[in-house]
C-alpha positions, -999 to +999 in steps of 0.1 A: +000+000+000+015+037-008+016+057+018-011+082+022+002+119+026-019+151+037-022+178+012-046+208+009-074+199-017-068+211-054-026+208-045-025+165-045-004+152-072-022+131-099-009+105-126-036+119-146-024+147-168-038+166-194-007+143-215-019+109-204-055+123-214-046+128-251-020+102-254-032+070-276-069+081-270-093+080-301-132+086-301-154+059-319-183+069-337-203+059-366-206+020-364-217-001-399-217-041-402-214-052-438-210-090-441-191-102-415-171-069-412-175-043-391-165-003-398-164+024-377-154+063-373-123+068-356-115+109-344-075+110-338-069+136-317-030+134-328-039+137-358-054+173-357-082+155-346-094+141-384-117+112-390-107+078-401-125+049-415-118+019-397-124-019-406-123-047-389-123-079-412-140-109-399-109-127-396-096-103-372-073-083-392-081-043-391-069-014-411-073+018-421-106+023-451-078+056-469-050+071-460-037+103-447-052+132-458-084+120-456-110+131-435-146+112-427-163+139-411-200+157-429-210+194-421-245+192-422-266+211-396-225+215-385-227+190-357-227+159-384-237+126-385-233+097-403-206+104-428-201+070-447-222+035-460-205+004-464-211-018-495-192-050-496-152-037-499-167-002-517-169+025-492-183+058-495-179+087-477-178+124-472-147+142-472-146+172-446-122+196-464-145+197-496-177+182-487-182+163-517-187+127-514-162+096-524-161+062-529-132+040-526-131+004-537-114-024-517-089+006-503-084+020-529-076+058-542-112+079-532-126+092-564-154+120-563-188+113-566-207+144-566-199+177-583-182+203-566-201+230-547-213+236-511-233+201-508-231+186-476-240+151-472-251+128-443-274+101-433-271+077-459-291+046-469-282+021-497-303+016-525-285-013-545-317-020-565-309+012-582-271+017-579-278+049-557-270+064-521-300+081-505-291+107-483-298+146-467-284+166-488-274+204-477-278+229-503-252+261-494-254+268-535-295+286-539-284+314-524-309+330-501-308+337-458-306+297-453-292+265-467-320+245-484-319+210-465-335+179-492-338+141-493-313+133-526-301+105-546-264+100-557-255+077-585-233+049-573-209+057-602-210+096-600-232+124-610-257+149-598-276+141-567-314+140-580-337+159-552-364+135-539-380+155-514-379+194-510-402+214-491-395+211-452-369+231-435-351+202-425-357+163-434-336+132-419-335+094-419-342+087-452-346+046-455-356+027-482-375-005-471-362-039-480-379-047-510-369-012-523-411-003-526-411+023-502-394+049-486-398+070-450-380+101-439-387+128-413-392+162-412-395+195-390-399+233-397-392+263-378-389+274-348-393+235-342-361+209-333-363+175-339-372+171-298-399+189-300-414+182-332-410+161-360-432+143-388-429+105-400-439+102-440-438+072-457-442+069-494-441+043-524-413+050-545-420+041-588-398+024-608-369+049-608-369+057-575-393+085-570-414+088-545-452+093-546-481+109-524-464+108-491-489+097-456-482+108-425-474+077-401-466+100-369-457+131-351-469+167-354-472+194-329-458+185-294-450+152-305-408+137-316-406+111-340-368+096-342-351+067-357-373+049-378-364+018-391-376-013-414-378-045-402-362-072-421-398-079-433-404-046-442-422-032-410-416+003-399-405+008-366-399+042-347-394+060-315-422+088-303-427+109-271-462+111-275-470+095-239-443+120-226-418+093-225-395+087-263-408+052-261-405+022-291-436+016-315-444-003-352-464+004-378-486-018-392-519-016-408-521+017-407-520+017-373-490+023-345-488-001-315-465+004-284-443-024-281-430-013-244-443+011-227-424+028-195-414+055-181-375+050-202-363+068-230-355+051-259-340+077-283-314+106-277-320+143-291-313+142-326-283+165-323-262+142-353-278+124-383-281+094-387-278+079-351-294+043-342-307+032-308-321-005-319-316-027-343-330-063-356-322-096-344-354-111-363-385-098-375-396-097-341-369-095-318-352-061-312-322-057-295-320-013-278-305+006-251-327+030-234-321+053-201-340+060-167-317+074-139-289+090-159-277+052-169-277+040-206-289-001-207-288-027-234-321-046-235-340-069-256-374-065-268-401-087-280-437-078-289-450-108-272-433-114-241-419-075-236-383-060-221-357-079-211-325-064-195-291-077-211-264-078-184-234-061-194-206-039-174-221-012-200-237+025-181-231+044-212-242+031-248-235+055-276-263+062-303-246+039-328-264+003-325-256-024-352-271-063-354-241-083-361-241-125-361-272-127-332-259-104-312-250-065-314-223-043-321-215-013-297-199+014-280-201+009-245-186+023-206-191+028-177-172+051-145-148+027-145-143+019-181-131+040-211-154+034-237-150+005-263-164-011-297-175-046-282-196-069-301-225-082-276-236-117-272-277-108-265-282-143-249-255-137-224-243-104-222-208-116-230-184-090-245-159-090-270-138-062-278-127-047-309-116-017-300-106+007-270-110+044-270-077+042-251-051+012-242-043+035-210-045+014-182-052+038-142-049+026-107-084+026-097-074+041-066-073+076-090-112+069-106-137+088-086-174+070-094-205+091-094-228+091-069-263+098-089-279+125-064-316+143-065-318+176-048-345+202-041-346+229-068-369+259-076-412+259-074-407+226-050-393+206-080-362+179-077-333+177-102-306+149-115-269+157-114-235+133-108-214+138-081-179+129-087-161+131-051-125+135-049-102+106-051-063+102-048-048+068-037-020+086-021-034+114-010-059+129+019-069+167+027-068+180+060-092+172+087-105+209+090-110+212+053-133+205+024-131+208-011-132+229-038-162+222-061-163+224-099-200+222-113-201+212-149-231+224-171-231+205-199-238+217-236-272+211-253-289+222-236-315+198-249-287+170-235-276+155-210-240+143-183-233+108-190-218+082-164-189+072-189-156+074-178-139+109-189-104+115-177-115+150-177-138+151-146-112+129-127-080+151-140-102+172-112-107+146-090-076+133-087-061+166-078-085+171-048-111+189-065-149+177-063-169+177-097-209+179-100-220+175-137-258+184-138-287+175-153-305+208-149-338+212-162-341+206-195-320+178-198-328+142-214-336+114-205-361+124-176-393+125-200-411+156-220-415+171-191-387+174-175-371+184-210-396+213-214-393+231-183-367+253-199-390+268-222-391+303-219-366+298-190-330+290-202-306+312-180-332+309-155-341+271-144-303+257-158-287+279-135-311+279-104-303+240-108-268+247-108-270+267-077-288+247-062-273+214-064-240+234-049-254+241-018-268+209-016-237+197-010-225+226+010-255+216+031-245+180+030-210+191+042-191+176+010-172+205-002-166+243+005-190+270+004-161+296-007-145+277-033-170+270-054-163+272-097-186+265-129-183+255-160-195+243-193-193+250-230-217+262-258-248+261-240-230+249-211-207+284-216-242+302-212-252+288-183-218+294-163-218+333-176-256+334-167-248+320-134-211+340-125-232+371-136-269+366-122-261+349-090-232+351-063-229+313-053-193+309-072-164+322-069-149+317-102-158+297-133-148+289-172-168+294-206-157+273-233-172+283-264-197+299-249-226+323-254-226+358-241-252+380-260-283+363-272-290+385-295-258+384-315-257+346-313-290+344-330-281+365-358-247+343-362-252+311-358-265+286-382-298+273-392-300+241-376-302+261-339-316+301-357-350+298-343-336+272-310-340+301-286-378+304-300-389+281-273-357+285-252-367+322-247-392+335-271-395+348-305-382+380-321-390+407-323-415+403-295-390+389-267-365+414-274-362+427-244-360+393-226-331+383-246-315+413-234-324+409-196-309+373-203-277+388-222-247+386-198-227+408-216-255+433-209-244+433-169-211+426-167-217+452-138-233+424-116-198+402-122-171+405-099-157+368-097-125+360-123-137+342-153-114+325-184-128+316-217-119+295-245-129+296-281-120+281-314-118+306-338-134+285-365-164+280-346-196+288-370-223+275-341-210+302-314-187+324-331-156+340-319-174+377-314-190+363-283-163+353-261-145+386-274-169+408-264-169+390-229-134+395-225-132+430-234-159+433-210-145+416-185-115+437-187-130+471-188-149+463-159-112+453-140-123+413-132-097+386-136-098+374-167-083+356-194-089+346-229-073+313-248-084+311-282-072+282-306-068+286-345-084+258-366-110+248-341-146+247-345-172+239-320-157+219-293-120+210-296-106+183-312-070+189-316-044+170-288-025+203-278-055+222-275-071+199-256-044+199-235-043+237-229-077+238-222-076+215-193-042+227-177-048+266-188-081+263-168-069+247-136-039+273-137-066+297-134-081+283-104-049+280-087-040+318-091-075+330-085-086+311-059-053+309-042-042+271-040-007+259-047-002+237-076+015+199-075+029+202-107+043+231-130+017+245-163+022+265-185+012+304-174-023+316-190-021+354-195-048+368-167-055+403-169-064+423-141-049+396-115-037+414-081+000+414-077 
């Protein structure tokens, strides 16, 4: 056993550096079976974060699909998708730097399929019966206020996508059923997301592909419908909230029928195309994850005799679901397991894995779990958040001490924290610093409800949860009243400026990427999220004056805690502008502050180094603002205004 020192909270020594965190770690996305292969989307953070192709041959052997300089990654509604489809060795896929899509046979050289122009493509579905790739097609090339978003068809050998359906301001999982008679897609409009509402149409397609007098088979007002699906007998399956709860139904005679009913969630918001949460052993027998409590399950579903839970290690299942020789592909962790590509025996649970997110291997002793706490909140209400305690094999804080606490507001904010293991939170923990990652108001995975109690309230209920789970453990006497921090990006960056500049329960806190001035983010940002603050706040011009009252940068006169932000300066979801104008403001005013933006990143950052600054240039600012000595030596983050 090491010996267990006594250090002051925040000052412990950890193995867990913002290095380690980098080093050898990939994310897995996308996830396609094709024979007895299986592909999936690899982001390389050491490799300036760009998107690889993976496959994994049924023999064992993997490689890379291309080759450096390639880059799997789609730009449509800019958070992505799907950006490939698998047919025997022929790939296809889009290529980030040009957006145009390219097929590669058996490895080969990628050759452009579409013409070139600002089309963005995502979602794909295979038509072989007509030597096409149905997909969602992004139009940047009309001209006009908006990007005109259609359901298209690209020519297996090349040529000009043919539009198939036009009309909606958005559309999504198109799928051709298997006899190739029919098609269904989605759609939304304005000021509408695709969690609040969303139509299912279904239509017969003609000899050439084209699709006739559509029928509505579900959603409308106040009602999501996500991830439809065929069966392999040509049934439609989908996911709908319309009991409150995003819950699994089929289609059949005209008519939908529940298949399980409960108070779970079977479905994630639909912030990426193309993302699957069940998939097809047999006509009737469905293999899908679904959450209640925070915690992602694998289950099995029949019609006739109902849910069954599969026992796996697995709290945390990624939206990425694939039927693969009777059981299931995966990503799957947990709080004490980096996430992995496992292939899923459904009859026993047993796991076999195919590929780790990282080969890093930490003493347990430095992995704080969550605890999954309720707590009071505003109008006599109770919200969800993950408590993440400090943990330290070697090390102990004083008897007549407590903790520092970071609260984490995650993005979205239609979202929600996960229980996965993320070096991140315990690159806090480890170092003696408590982290609670909240699932204000708002969040998924709670039901409708729950999800729409921001409406007309964001900056209001987010932060009054954030608040208020804080003093619940202040109360609980887990961590320290007067060192208490915040932070979160993009949304999550909105809520920790609401909260450093509407309330006084923290003492310092971080904005990554986040917004500052509603107004100006509205008339910047792009038009998957133009009209999100419609329900978030209210519509303009009418709620004009609310946006304003909601604005930080509007009272920076209310701050006076020390606050750091980060931005990528190639972000086109929250733009540069609004951390600058923080700053400056910041500044004027005479607050700590300090600004660390990053060329060549976009929303959320996905190069190593920057990832690396973020962490260590953030807990550098702690330390100096808050006053706590440092175990180990950072590099300095400019911070203007900071007392000699």
């Amino acid at each position: 056993m090491p010996e267990i020192r006594t250090a002051p909270y925040g000052s412990w020594p950890s193995p867990i550096t913002s290095e380690l965190i980098v080093s050898d770690t990939v994310g897995l996305g996308q996830i396609e079976v094709e024979g007895g292969d299986v592909w999936w989307a690899e982001a390389r953070p050491a490799e300036q974060g760009r998107v690889v192709v993976v496959r994994r041959r049924a023999d064992g052997a993997v490689a890379d699909a291309f080759g450096p300089g390639w880059n799997a990654r789609t730009r449509v509604h800019e958070y992505g998708g799907s950006s490939f489809a698998v047919d025997g060795d022929t790939l296809y896929f889009t290529h980030f730097a040009d957006q145009r899509l390219y097929r590669s046979d058996a490895g080969g050289e990628p050759r452009a399929l579409t013409p070139e122009g600002d089309l963005r493509h995502s979602d794909f579905c295979l038509d072989r019966g007509r030597s096409r790739l149905v997909c969602v097609m992004e139009d940047h090339t009309r001209g006009g206020s908006e990007a005109v978003n259609v359901i298209a068809a690209v020519p297996l050998g090349g040529g000009a996508p043919e539009v198939l359906v036009e009309g909606s301001d958005f559309c999504a999982a198109p799928r051709v059923s298997p006899d190739g008679g029919r098609m269904c897609w989605l759609t939304w409009n304005h000021p509408d997301l695709p969690w609040d509402s969303t139509e299912l149409w279904v239509a017969d397609l003609d000899a050439a592909g084209r699709p006739g007098a559509p029928v509505r088979v579900a959603g409308g007002p106040r009602e999501s419908v996500l991830v439809p699906a065929w069966s392999p007998g040509g049934v439609l399956h989908l996911v709908s909230d319309r009991t409150g709860w995003w819950n699994l139904y089929r289609w059949r005679d005209g008519e939908l029928e529940a298949l399980a009913p409960t108070e779970m969630e079977f479905a994630r918001p639909a912030w990426m195309l193309g993302w699957t949460t069940y998939a097809f052993l047999g006509e009737e027998r469905i293999v899908c994850t679904a959450t209640r409590a925070g915690e992602w399950r694998l289950h099995e579903l029949h019609p006739e005799t109902g849910l069954r839970e599969v026992e796996t290690p697995f709290t945390e299942i990624t939206p990425w679901l694939r039927a693969h020789e009777g059981g299931v592909v995966l990503t799957g962790g947990s709080p004490v397991l980096f996430p992995a590509l496992v292939h899923v025996d459904v009859e026993s649970g047993a796991t076999e894995v195919l590929r780790r997110s990282s080969t890093l291997e930490i003493d347990p002793g430095y992995i704080s779990v969550p605890e999954a706490v309720e707590f009071p909140t505003e109008d006599g209400l109770t919200a969800h958040a993950l408590y993440y305690p400090p943990r330290n094999a070697g090390m102990r804080g004083p008897d007549d001490e407590r903790p520092p606490l970071l609260v984490e507001s995650h993005g979205g904010p239609t979202a929600a924290a996960t229980t996965g293991l993320r070096l991140p939170i315990q690159y806090w923990t480890s170092r003696g610093i408590g982290v609670l990652d909240v699932n204000y108001g708002g969040s998924t995975g709670y039901g409708r409800e729950y999800r729409e109690r921001l409406y007309g309230r964001w900056g209001v209920v987010d932060v009054d949860d954030c608040v208020n789970g804080a003093r619940f453990l202040v109360e609980r006497g887990d961590v320290d009243p007067r060192r208490l921090m915040i932070s979160g990006g993009s949304a999550g960056g909105y809520t920790t400026l609401c909260a450093l500049t509407f309330r006084d329960a923290f003492s310092a806190g971080a904005s990554h990427f986040g917004i500052g001035d509603l107004e100006v983010f509205v008339g910047d940002t792009h038009k998957f999220e133009s009209r999100y603050l419609d329900r978030l706040i209210g519509p303009l011009p009418e709620a004009a004056a609310l946006y304003r009252e909601r604005s930080p940068i509007n009272y920076t006169d209310r701050l006076s805690c020390p606050v750091i932000l980060f931005q990528g300066l190639e972000d086109r979801i929250v733009p540069p502008n609004q951390a600058e104008l923080m700053f400056e403001a910041l500044k004027h005013k005479g607050i700590p502050c300090a600004y660390v933006p990053f060329a060549g990143e976009q929303h959320g950052f996905r190069i190593a180094a920057n990832i690396r600054r973020s962490l260590d240039g953030e807990l550098y600012f702690y330390a100096r603002v808050l006053g706590f000595a440092l175990a180990e030596q950072l590099e300095p983050v400019e911070i203007e205004n900071l007392p000699s």
